[in-house]
C-alpha positions as CSV (number, residue, x, y, z in Angstrom):
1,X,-21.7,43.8,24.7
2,X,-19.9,44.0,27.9
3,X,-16.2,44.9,26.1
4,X,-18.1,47.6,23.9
5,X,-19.3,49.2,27.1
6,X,-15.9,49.1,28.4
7,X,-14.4,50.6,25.6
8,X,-17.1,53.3,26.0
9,X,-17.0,54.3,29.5
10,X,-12.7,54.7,28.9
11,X,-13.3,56.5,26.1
12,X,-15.5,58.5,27.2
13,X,-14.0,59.4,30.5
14,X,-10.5,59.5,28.9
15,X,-12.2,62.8,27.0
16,X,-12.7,64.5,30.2
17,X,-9.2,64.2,31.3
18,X,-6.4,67.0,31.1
19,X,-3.2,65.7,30.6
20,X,0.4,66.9,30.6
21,X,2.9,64.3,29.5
22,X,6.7,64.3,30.4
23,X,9.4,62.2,29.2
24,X,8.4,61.9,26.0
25,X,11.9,62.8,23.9
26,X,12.8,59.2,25.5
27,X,10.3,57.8,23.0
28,X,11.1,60.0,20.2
29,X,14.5,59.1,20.7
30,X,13.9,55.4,20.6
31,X,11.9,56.1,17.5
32,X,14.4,57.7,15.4
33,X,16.5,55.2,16.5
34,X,14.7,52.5,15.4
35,X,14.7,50.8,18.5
36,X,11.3,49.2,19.8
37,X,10.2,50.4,23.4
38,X,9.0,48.1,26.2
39,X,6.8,50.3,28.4
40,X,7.5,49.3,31.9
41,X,4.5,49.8,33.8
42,X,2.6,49.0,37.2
43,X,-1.0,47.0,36.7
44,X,-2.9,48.9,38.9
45,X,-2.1,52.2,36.6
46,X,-3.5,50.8,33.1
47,X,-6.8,52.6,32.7
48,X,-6.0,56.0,31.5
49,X,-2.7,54.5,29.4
50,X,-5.2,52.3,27.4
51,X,-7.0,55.3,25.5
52,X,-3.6,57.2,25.7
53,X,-1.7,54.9,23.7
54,X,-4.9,53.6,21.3
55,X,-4.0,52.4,17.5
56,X,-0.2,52.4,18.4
57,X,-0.2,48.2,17.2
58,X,1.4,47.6,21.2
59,X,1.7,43.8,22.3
60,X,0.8,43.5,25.2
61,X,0.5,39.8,27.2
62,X,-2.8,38.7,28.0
63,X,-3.9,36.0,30.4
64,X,-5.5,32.9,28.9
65,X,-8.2,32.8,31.8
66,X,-11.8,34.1,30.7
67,X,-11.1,37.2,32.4
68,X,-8.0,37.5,30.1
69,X,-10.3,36.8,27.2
70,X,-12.6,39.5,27.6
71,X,-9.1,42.3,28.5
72,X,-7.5,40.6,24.8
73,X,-11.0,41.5,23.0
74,X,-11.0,45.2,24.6
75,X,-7.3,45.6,23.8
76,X,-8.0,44.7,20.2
77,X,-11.0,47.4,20.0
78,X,-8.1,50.1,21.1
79,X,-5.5,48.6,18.6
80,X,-3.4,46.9,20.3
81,X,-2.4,43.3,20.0
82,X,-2.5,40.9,22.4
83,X,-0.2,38.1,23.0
84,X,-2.3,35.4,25.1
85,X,-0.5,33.4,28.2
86,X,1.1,34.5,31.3
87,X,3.3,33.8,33.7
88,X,1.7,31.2,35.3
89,X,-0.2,29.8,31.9
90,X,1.1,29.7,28.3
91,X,4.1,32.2,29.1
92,X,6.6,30.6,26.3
93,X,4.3,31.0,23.7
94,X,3.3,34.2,24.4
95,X,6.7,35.4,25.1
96,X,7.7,34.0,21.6
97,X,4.9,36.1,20.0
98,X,6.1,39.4,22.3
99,X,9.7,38.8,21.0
100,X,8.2,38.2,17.2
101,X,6.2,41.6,17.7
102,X,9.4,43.6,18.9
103,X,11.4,42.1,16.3
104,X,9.2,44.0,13.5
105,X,9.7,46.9,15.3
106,X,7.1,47.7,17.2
107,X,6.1,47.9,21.1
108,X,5.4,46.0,23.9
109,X,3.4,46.7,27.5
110,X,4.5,45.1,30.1
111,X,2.6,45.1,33.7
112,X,6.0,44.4,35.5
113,X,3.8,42.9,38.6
114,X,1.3,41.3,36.6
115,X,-1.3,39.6,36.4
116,X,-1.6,38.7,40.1
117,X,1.1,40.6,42.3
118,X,2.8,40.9,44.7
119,X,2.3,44.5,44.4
120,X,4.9,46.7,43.2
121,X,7.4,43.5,42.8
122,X,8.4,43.7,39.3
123,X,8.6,40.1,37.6
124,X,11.7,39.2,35.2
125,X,9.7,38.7,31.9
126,X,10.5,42.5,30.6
127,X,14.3,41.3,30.9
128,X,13.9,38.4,29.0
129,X,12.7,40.5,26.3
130,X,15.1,43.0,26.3
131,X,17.6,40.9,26.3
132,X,16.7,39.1,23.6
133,X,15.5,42.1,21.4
134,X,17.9,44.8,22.2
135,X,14.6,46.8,22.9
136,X,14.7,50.1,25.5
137,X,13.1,49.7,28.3
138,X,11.2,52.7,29.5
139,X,10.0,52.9,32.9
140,X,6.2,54.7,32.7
141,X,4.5,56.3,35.5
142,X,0.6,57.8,35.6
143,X,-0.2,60.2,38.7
144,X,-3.7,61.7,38.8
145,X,-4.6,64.5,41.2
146,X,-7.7,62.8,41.7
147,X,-9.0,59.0,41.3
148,X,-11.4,56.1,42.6
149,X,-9.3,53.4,44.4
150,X,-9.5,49.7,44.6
151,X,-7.8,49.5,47.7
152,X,-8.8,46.3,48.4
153,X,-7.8,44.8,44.4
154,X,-4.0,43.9,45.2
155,X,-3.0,46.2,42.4
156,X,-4.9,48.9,44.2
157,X,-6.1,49.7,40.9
158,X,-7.2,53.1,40.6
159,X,-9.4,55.3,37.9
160,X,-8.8,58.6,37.3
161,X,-12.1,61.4,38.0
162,X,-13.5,63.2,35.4
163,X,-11.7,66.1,34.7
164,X,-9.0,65.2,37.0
165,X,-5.3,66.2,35.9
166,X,-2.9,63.1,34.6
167,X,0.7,63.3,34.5
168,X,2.1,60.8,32.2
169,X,5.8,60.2,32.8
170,X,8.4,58.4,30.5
171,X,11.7,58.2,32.1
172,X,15.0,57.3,30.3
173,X,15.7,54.1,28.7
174,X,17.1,52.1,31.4
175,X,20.4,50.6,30.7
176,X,21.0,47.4,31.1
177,X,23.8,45.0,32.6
178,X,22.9,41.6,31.7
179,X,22.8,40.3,35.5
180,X,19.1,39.8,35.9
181,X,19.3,40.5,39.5
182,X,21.0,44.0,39.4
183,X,19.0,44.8,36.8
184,X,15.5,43.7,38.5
185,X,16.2,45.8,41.1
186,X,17.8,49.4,39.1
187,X,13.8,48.4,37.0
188,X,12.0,48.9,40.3
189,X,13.8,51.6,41.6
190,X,13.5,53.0,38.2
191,X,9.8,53.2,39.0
192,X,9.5,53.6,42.9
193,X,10.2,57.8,43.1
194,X,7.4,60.1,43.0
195,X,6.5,62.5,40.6
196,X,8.5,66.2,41.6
C-alpha cells in the first residue's frame, strides 16, 4: 500500500513538472553505439529521475535493509530492476548481477555517494563496473528552480514543486584511465560545476 502511494505521489507530481533536458546526444550516441550507459548520479537528486527514466529495464543497486526492500518494490513498479546489496551488505553479489545486466546491454544507476554518504564523495563501485564492462559513464545532473529540501537528510535530498522547471543534464561520457584514483576524482569533478 505504502509503495503504491509512492509511486502515486511521483507520478503524479512528475506530471506537473516542465522539463528541458540537455545532453542527451551523449545517450543517443552510446545507443547507436551499442554501448550500455552507467548514469552517474548524486542520491539526494533521485526523485524526479525515477518517473523520467520509467520502463527503461535500468539496474540499479538496492540495499538489502527493509528500507531497501520497500525502494527495490517501487523501482520494480517504474520498470526498473533492482540489484539487492550495497556497499556495506551483499555488494559482490549485487555487483555480479549489475555487471550481468550491463553485459546484455542495458543500463545501470549508480548513486555515486550512496546509500549513506559522505555527501558528494563519490564511492568507487561505478569504476568497477566500467571497467569491467567497457560501459560509458555519464555524469547526470537534475537542477530545479524550485524544491522542498531535506537539509537535515545527509543527501540533502530534495523534491522538486509542482510546476517547478527541471533541467536534466547528461554530460559526455567520461573517459577513463584505468588508475582508480585519477579517475575518482575527473568522476566528481565531472559532476561538481553548476548548470550555466
Amino acid at each position: 500500500m505504502l509503495v503504491n502511494l509512492a509511486r502515486w505521489f511521483m507520478a503524479g507530481m512528475f506530471t506537473t513538472y516542465r522539463i528541458r533536458v540537455r545532453g542527451w546526444e551523449h545517450i543517443r550516441a552510446c545507443h547507436d553505439a551499442g554501448r550500455p550507459v552507467l548514469y552517474a548520479f548524486w542520491h539526494g537528486e533521485q526523485f524526479p529521475l525515477i518517473p523520467f527514466h520509467a520502463r527503461q529495464s535500468i539496474g540499479i543497486m538496492v540495499s538489502q535493509s527493509r528500507d531497501g526492500e520497500r525502494l527495490a518494490a517501487l523501482l520494480s513498479r517504474f520498470g526498473f530492476v533492482p540489484c539487492r546489496g550495497s556497499s556495506t551488505r551483499g555488494g559482490v553479489g549485487a555487483l555480479v548481477g549489475l555487471i550481468q545486466h550491463v553485459r546484455k546491454g542495458y543500463g545501470v544507476g549508480i548513486t555515486l555517494d550512496g546509500p549513506k554518504g559522505p555527501y558528494h564523495e563519490p564511492k568507487p563501485g561505478i569504476l568497477t563496473l566500467a571497467y569491467k564492462t567497457g560501459a560509458a559513464v555519464v555524469p547526470l545532473r537534475l537542477f530545479p528552480t524550485a524544491c522542498w529540501r531535506f537539509e537535515r537528510a545527509w543527501d540533502r535530498y530534495f523534491i522538486p514543486k509542482p510546476f517547478s522547471r527541471l533541467t536534466i543534464e547528461y554530460r559526455a561520457p567520461l573517459v577513463l584511465s584505468g588508475d582508480l584514483e585519477a579517475d575518482l576524482a575527473m568522476v566528481k569533478e565531472s559532476l561538481s560545476d553548476p548548470v550555466e
